[in-house]
N, C-alpha and C positions, 0 to 999 in steps of 0.2 A: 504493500500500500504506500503510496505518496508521502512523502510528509517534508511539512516546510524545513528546511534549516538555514541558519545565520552563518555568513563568513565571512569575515573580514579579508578583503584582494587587494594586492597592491594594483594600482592601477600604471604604476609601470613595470614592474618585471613579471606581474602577473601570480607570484606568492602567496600563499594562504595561510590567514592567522585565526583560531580559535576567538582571541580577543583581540579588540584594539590596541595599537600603538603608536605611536608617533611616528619612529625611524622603520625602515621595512629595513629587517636583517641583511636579505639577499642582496640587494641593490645599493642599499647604504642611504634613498633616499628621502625626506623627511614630508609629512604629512600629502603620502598618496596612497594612507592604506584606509576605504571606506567601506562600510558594510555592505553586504550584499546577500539578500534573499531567494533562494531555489527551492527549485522540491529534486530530491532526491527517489529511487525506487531501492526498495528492500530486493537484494538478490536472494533469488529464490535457493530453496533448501538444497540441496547436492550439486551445487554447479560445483563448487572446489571439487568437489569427489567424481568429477567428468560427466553428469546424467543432467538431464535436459536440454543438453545441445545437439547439433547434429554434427555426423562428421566431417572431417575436412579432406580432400582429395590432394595425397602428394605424389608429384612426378620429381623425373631425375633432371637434372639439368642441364645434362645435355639435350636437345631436342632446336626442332624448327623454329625461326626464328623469324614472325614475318614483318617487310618492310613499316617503319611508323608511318601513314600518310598524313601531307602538308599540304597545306592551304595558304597560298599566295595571298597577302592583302595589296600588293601591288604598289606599295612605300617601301622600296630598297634598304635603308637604312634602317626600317622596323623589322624587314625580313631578318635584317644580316643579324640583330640583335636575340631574335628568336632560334636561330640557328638554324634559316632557311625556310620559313614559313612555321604557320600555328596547329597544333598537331589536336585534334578530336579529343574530347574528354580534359582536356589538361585548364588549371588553373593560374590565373596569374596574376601577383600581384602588384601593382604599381603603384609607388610612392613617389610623395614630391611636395615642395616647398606651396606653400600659396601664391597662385598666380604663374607659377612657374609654365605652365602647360599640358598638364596632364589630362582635362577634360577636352582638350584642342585636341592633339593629338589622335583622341582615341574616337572622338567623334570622325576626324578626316578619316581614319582607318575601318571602322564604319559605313562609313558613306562608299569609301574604294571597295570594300566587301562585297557591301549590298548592290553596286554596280557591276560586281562579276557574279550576279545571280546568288549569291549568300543571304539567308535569314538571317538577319541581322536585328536585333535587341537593345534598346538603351534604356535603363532602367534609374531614374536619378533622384534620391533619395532630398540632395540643398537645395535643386532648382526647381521649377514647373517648366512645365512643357512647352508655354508660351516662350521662357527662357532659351531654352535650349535649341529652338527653332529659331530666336532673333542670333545664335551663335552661327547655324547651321547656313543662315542668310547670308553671313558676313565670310564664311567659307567656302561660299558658291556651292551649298548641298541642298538645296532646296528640295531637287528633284530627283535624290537617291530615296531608295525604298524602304527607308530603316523604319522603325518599330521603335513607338517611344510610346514612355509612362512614366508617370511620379508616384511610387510607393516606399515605402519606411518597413510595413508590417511584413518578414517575412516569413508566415504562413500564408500571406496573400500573392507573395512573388513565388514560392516556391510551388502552391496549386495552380497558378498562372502558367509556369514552365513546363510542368508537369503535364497538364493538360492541352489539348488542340494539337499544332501541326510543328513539325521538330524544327529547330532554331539551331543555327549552324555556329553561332558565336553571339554571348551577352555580355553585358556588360554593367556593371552595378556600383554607382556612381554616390555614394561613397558607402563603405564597408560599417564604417562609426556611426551612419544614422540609420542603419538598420538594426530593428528589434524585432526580441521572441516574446511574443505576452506571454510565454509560458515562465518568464523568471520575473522577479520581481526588482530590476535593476534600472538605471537610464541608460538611454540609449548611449554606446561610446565606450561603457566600462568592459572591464576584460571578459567579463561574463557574457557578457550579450555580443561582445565583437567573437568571441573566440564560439558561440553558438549559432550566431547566423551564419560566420565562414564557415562553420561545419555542415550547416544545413546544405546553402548555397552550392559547398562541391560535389558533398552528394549528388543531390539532382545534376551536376555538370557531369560527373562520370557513369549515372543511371543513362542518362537522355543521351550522351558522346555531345554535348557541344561544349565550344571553347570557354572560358568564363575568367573575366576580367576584374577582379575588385581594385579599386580605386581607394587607396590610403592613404590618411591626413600623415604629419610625420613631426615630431618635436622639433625644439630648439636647438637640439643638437644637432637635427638633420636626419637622424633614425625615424623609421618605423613608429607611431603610437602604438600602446596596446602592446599586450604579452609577445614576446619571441617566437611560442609556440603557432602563433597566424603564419610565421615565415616558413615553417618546417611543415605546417597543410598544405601547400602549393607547392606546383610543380615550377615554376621561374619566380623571381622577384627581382624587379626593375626598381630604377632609379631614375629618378628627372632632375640632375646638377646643372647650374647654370646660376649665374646674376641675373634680375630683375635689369638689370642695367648694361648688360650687356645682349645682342641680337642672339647669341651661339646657345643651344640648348644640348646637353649630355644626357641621354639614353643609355645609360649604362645598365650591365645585368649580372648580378652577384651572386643568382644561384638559378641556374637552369638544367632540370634534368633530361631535357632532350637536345641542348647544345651547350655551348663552349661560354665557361662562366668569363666574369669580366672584359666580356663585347663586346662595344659601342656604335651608336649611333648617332650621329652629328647632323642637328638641325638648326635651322636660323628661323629665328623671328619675325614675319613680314607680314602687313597688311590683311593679307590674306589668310592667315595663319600660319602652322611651321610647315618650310619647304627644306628639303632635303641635302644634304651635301654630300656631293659625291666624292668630293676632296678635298678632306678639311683640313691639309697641310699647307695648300697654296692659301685657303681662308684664314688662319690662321698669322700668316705669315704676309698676306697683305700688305697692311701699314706697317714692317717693320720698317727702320730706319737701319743700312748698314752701318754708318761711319762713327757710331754715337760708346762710349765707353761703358760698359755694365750689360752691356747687350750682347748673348749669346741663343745660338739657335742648338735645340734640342732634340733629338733625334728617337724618340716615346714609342714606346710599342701598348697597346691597348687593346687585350686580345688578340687577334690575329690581325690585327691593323697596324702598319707603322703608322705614327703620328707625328709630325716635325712643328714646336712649337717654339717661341723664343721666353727664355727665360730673362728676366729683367732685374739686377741688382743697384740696390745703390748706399752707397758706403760716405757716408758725412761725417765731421767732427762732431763729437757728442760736448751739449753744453749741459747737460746733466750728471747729477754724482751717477748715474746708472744708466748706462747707456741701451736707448731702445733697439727691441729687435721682431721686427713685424715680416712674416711670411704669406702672403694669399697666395693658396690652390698647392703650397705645399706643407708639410709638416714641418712646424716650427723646430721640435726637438730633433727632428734632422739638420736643420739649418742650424742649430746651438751647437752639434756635431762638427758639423763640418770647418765654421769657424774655431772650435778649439782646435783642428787638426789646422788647420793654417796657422793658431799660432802657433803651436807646439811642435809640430815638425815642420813647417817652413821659415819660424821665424818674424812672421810677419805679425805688426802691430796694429791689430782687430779691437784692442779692450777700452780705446778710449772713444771709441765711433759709433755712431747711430748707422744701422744695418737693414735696410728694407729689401726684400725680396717681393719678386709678383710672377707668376705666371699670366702672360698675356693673354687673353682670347675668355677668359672663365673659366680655362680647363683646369681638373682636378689632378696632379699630377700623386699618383703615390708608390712605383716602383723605385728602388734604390739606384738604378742607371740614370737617375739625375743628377747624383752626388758631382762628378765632375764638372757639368756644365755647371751646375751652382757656382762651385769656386772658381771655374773661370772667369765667368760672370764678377765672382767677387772680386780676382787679383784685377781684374778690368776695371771695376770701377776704383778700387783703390789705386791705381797706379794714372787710370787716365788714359789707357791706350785702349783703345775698340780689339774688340777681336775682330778676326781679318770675315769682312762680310761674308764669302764663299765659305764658311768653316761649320762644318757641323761637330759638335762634343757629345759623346756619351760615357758612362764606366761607371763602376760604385768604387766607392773611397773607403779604405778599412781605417784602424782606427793611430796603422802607425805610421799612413799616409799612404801604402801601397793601392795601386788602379787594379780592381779585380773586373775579372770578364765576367760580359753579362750575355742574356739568350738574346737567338737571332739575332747575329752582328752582320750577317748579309742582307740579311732583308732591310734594316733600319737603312743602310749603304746603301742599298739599290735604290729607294725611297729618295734617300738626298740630293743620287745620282739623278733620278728623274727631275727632280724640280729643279736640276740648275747647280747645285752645288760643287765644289774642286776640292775643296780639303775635308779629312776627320782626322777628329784626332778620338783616338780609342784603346781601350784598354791592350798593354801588348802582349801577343800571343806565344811569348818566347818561354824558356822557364825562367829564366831569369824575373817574371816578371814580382815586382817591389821592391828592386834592386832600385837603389840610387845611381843620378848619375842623368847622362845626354840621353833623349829619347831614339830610340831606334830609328833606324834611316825611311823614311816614307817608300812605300810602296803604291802601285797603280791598280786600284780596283772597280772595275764597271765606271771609269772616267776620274776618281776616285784620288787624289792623292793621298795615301791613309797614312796617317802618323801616329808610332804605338808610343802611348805612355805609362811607363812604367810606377811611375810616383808623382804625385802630385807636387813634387819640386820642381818636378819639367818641367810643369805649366809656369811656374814662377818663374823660371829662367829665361821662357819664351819671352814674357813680358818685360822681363830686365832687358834683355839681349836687344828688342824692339824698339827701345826707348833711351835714344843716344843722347837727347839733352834731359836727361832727368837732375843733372848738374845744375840745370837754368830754373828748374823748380823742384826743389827737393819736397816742399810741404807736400806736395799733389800726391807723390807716392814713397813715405819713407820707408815703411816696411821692406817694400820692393825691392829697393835697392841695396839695404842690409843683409835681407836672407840672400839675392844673386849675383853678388861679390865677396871677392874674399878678403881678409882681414884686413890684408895690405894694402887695395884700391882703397879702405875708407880712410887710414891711417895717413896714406897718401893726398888724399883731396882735402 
């Protein structure tokens, strides 16, 4: 028989407490744990002891294996992120910033469905209908054949699904304002989000169509709502990007039918997000070659090389504690990297204001930036540009050696296409974190490649390049100290 019970949920890590408290154990954080009302059923007498179930059917596993089928929406960039199209029965979650474009998107992808004969579904829980049709106006869909409605209750979406004629792909627009009247919670807490998503994929893998939930996401930029909504679904997207900038990131960090962390690059326009089919020339755009702190980067994101410029800038700090601000990369790698400059290059970092930026909005977080960061950096502490044609990539260990990093041909072939003549890259010798001259450049795919062994080469370049550094010493003195030896300073 039913009966109500009380439990206190975090409503961020989703945790369960008998009584109330302040701090949630699990998560560490402070007043998100509120009561919440269910009924529960009594399991019945001899389940532990295996009687009243039925059995289950095990094969071996080896056996036939048949292909998944895909479903083109006809947006390349949503395709490549799916892992080639959207496969029957499978669930998916997308998260994203307010405003950022997650209701845009999925409507355009919709409307492209329902125009190649797909039953297509929108289902939107914040807006009316009225709404979503002055959206569908402004993205020239007036006259795709989609399926819309505004419900909240789902017992009334899931008999809706359930019954009439089968729907190829839905979509449920937002996850947080759907509710079960059978709990007794608001809509949004872990209880009700973690019960409609379970309803919700049911009927998606009963019926075989695609099913889309749409999630709000914290301040931090995560997921709201328990972890465990991440591990029901079979993909879970991302929509990164500035409000302020046109370029939007379609990223995917957990896909069971394709290749996790995949991206898709879209720009912002009038008409909603349009596609990019090359977002390294976009990207790279408006750089300026000839300007100091300015290095292009050579990003792998998935199976896409990515070429973006990273941006430093290194000023005299008038503070007892000098600032250090990173957009789009990790700061405590960037706190990294300059103690390895100063520590093993010598270079003096501790009295200067230190800004970092990755250009374009992108979120950079493999460690084959570590090199082009501190070029970027001895660049703009010394004053000399890196040479415009130059792409950088390597990770930097912590006693200054360039370690190799994955697909060093592909990022190459990449730079080669858009133009570029030099890299400089991790060297592939044994020797490689041996101090000393960088190995002699080789020619690849147009390619002048230069292996770096330590991230002293890089200094040295910049010392070596920079013949009246005599005429301004303030501009770059570090520089000049770690790339000469005792005698030239004693001497000057």
């Amino acid at each position: 028989m039913a009966k109500a019970t009380k439990t206190f949920v975090c409503q961020n890590c989703g945790a369960a407490y008998t009584r109330w408290q302040g701090r949630c154990d699990s998560c560490g954080e402070w007043n998100t744990i509120i009561e919440e009302v269910g009924k529960s059923e009594a399991l019945p007498k001899g389940v532990s002891g295996g009687k009243g179930g039925r059995k289950i059917e095990f094969v071996d596993l080896k056996g036939a294996v048949s292909q998944v089928p895909r479903r083109l929406t006809g947006i390349g960039e949503l395709d490549r992120v799916f892992g080639g199209g959207l496969v029957a029965g499978s669930a998916i979650l997308v998260g994203g910033d307010p405003g950022i474009g997650k209701s845009t998107v999925l409507l355009q992808a919709m409307g492209a469905l329902a125009k190649r004969g797909a039953a297509c579904v929108y289902i939107t829980g914040e807006e009316s209908v009225d709404q979503v049709r002055l959206r569908a106006g402004r993205l020239d869909l007036r006259d795709a054949p989609v399926q819309l409605a505004a419900a909240t209750n789902v017992r009334d979406v899931v008999a809706s699904l359930d019954a009439g004629p089968i729907r190829d792909v839905v979509v449920i627009d937002s996850i947080q304002t759907m509710y079960a009247d059978t709990i007794d919670s608001a809509p949004g807490t872990v209880t009700q989000v973690r019960t409609a998503a379970h309803e919700l994929i049911r009927i998606a893998k009963h019926r075989g169509f695609t099913l889309f939930l749409v999630g709000h996401v914290t301040k931090e930029g995560t997921l709201a709502g328990p972890r465990v909504l991440e591990h029901m679904v079979d993909t879970v997207l991302y929509f990164e990007g500035d409000r302020g900038h046109q370029f939007r990131i379609l990223r995917a960090v957990k896909n069971r039918f394709g290749a996790t962390d995949e991206i898709g690059v879209f720009a912002m326009t009038d008409t909603g997000l349009s596609e990019v089919a090359n977002p390294s020339a976009l990207f790279l755009a408006e750089r300026r070659g000839n300007v100091s702190g300015s290095c292009v980067f050579a990003g792998l994101e998935g199976s896409r090389p990515v070429l973006v410029e990273i941006q430093a800038l290194v000023a005299p700090s008038v503070l007892g504690t000098p600032r250090r601000a990173a957009v789009g990369w990790d700061s405590g790698r960037l706190n990294m990297i300059i103690a390895v400059l100063e520590t093993r290059c010598g270079l003096a970092l501790g009295g200067h204001d230190i800004y970092l930026n990755v250009a374009g909005g992108l979120r950079i977080n493999e460690p084959a930036a570590d090199l082009a960061v501190a070029t970027a950096l001895v660049s703009s502490l010394s004053g000399e540009p890196v040479p415009a044609d130059a792409v950088v990539f390597g990770e930097i260990g912590l006693s200054g050696e360039v370690r190799a990093v994955a697909q060093r041909d592909l990022r190459l072939k990449e730079a080669a296409k858009l133009g570029f003549r030099r890299a400089w890259v991790p060297r592939q010798s044994a020797k490689n974190g041996a101090k000393g001259a960088p190995e002699p450049a080789t020619t690849k795919d147009g390619l002048s490649v230069r292996g770096i062994g330590h991230v002293q080469d890089v200094v040295m370049q910049f010392a070596e390049a920079k013949p009246r550094a005599k005429a301004a010493p303030a501009q770059a003195p570090g520089v000049g100290r770690a790339a000469r030896p005792a005698s030239d300073e004693t001497g000057d």
